[in-house]
C-alpha positions in Angstrom: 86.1 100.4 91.5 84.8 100.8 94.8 85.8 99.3 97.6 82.5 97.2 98.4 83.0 95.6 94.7 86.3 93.8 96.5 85.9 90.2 97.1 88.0 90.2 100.2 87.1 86.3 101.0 89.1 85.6 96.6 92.0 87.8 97.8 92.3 85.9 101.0 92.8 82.6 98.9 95.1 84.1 96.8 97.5 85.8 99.8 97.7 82.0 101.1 97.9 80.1 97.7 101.0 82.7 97.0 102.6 81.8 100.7 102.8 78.4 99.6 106.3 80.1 97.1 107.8 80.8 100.7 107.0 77.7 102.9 110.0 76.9 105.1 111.0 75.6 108.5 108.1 72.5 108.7 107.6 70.8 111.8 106.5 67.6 111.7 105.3 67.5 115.6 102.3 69.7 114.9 101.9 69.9 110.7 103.2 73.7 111.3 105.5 76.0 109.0 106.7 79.3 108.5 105.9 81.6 105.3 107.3 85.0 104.7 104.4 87.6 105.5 105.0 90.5 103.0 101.4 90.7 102.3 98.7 93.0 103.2 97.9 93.3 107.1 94.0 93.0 106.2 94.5 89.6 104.9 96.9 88.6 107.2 94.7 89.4 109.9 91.4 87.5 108.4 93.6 84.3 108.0 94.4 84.7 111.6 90.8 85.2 112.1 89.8 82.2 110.4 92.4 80.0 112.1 95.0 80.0 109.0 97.6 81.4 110.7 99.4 82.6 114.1 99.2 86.1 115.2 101.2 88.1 111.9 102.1 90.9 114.6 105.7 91.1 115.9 108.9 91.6 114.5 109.5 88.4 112.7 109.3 88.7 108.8 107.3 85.7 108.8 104.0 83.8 110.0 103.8 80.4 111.0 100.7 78.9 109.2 98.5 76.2 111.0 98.4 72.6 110.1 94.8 73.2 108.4 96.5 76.5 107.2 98.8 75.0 105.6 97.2 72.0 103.6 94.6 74.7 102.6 97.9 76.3 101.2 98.7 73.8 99.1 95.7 73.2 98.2 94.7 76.6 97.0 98.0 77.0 94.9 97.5 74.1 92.8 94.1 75.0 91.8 95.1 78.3 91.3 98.5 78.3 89.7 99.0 74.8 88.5 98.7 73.6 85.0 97.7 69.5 85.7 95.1 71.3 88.0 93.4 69.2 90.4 89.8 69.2 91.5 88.2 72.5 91.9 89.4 74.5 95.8 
């Protein structure tokens, strides 16, 4: 496989639908919350790109996700890893 067969933008999904396992520390102010960020940096850094999530870099272990970050979360993992899934993400 090379690495122009990747779908970059289906791995992207899947990095966030799998932070919704570690959502902790909401704040109900702004719709923000924290997610452990042991993924890859690439990812990380295209969901920061596309507004997901705060910058990944510095030495906290984890990212805080955007309010449309992380209802997009949510969203993703049930359509992904839910059984009753709902309507297609």
């Amino acid at each position: 496989m090379e690495e122009r067969d990747i779908d970059t933008d289906r791995i992207d999904e899947a990095v966030l639908a799998l932070m919704f396992l570690t959502l902790h520390d909401l704040d109900r102010m702004s719709g923000t919350c924290r997610a452990w960020k042991s993924f890859d940096w690439g990812a990380l850094g295209r969901l920061y790109e596309q507004g997901l999530i705060h910058d990944p870099v510095g030495k906290a272990k984890s990212v805080v996700l955007t309010s449309a970050g992380r209802q997009r979360c949510e969203q993703l993992f049930q359509g992904l890893f839910c059984t009753s899934r709902k309507p297609s993400v």
